[in-house]
C-alpha positions in Angstrom: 12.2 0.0 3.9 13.4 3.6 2.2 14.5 2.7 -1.4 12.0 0.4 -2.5 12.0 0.9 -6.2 8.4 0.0 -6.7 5.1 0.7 -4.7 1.9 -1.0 -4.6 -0.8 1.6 -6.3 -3.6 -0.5 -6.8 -4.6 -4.0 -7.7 -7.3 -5.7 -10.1 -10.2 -6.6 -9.3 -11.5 -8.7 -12.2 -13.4 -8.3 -15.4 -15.9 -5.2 -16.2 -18.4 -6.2 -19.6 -17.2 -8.0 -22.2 -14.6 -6.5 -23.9 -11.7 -6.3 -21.8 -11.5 -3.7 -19.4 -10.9 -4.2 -15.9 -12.3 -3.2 -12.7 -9.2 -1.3 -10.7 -9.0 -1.1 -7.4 -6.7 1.7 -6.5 -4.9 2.4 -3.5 -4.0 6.2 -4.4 -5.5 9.2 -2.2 -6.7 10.6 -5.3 -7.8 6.7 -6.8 -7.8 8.5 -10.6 -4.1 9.3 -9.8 -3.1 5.7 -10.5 -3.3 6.6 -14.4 -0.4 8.8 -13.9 1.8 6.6 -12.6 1.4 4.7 -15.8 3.6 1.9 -16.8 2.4 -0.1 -13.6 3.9 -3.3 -13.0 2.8 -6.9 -11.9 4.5 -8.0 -8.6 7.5 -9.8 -10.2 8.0 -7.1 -12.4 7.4 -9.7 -15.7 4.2 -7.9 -16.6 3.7 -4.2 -17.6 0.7 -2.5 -18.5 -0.2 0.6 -19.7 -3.8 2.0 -18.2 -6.7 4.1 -19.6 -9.2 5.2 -16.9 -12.7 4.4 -18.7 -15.2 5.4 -15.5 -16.0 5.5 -11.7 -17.6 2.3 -10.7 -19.0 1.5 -7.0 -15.7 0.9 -4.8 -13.2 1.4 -7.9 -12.7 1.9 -11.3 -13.0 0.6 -15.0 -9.7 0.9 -17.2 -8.4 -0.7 -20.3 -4.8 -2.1 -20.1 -2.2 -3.2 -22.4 -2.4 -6.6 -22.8 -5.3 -7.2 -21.4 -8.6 -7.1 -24.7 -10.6 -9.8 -23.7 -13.3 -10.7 -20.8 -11.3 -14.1 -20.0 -8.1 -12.1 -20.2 -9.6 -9.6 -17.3 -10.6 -12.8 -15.4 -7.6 -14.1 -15.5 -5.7 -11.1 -14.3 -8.1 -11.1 -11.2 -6.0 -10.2 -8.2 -2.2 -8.7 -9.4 -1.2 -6.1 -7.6 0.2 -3.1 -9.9 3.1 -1.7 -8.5 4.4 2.0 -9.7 8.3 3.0 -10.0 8.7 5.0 -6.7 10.7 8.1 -8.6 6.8 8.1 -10.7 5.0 9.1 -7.5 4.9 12.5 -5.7 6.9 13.4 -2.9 5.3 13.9 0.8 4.5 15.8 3.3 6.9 15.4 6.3 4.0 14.0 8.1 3.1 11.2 5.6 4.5 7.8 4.5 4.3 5.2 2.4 2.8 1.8 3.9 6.0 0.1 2.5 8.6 2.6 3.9 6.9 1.9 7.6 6.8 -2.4 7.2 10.1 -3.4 8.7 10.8 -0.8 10.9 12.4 -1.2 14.3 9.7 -0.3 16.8 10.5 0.9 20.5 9.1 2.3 23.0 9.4 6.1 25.0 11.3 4.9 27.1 13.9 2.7 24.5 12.5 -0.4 25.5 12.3 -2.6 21.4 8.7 -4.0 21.5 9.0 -5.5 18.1 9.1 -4.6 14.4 6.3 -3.5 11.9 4.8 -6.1 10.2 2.2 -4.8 8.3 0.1 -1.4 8.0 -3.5 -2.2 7.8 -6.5 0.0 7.0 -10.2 -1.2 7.5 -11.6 1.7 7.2 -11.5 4.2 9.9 -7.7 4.6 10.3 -4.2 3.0 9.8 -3.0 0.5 12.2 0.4 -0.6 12.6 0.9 -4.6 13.0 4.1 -5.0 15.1 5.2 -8.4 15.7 8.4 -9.0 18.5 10.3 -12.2 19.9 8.1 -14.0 22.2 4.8 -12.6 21.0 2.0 -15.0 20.1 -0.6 -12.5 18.2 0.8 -9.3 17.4 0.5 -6.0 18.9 -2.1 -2.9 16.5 -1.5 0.4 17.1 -3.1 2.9 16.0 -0.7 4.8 13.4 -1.6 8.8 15.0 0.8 11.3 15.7 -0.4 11.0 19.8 0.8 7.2 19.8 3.6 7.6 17.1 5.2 10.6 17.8 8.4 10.3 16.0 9.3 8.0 12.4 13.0 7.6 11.8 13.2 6.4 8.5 16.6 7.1 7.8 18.0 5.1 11.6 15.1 2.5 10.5 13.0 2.6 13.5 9.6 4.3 14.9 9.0 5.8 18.7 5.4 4.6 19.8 3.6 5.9 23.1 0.9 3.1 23.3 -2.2 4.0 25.4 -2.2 2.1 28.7 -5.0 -0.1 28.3 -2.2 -2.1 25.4 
C-alpha cells in the first residue's frame, strides 16, 4: 500500500559478453531512468548495487553493476528484482500510480457492493489489468485499469471504485 519504502524498477536478466555486465530489464517509463534511481536494491534489501548504463539492447539494456565483474557472476544474478528507495523516484501525475500502491487495495463496486481486493497489476502488453481476488472466488476477476472502468483510486481510505462492463 502507500508508504512502501522500496519500488520494483527493473530486474536482471542475465549475463551480456564476457566481462560482467548485465542485461537489465527495466520497468521505468523512461527504461534509461533506472540509472538515476541508483543504489537499487535486491528484494531483501542484503544486496546493493550501483549501475552504469553501457547500451540499448533488443527488449532492455546492458549495465555494469557493483559487485557484479564477471560472466558467472551476471549468471548468477539472473532474475533479482532491483528495487529503488521510493523518496529516489519522481512524483506523479494525479492520474498515475505505482503498481505497488494499487496491490492490496479494497475494491468495490458503484454501487458499494466489496467485490474483492487487488491482487496483482499485470501488463502484457496492450494495457494494465487489475487482478482482484474476493471470498468465494475460484479464478479471479481482470479488469481493465482505465479511467471509464476505474473512475475513482482512494489511496489514502485504501480502496478503488470500479464500474465493470456488463459482459464481467
Amino acid at each position: 500500500m502507500a508508504g512502501s519504502e522500496r519500488i520494483c524498477v527493473g530486474a536482471i536478466g542475465g549475463a551480456f559478453g564476457v566481462k560482467g555486465e548485465v542485461r537489465l530489464k527495466s520497468f521505468c517509463a523512461d527504461p534509461a531512468a533506472i540509472a538515476d534511481y541508483a543504489p537499487l536494491y535486491s528484494e531483501d534489501g542484503k544486496r546493493e548495487f550501483d549501475l552504469v548504463l553501457t547500451g540499448i539492447l533488443n527488449n532492455g539494456l546492458s549495465a555494469r553493476m557493483s559487485g557484479i565483474t564477471t560472466r558467472e557472476q551476471a549468471e548468477a544474478a539472473r532474475g533479482i528484482r532491483l528495487f529503488a528507495d521510493r523518496a529516489r523516484l519522481p512524483s506523479l501525475p494525479d492520474d498515475e500510480f505505482y503498481h505497488t500502491d494499487l496491490i492490496g487495495l479494497t475494491v468495490l463496486d458503484t454501487g458499494g457492493t466489496e467485490l474483492g481486493k487487488v491482487k496483482a497489476v499485470l501488463n502484457h502488453g496492450a494495457s494494465d489489468l487489475l487482478e482482484i481476488m474476493g471470498p468465494g472466488m475460484k479464478s479471479p476477476l481482470l479488469l481493465p485499469f482505465t479511467l471509464a472502468v476505474v473512475p475513482t483510486v482512494d489511496l489514502a481510505g485504501g480502496r478503488m471504485i470500479v464500474d465493470p462492463p456488463e459482459e464481467v
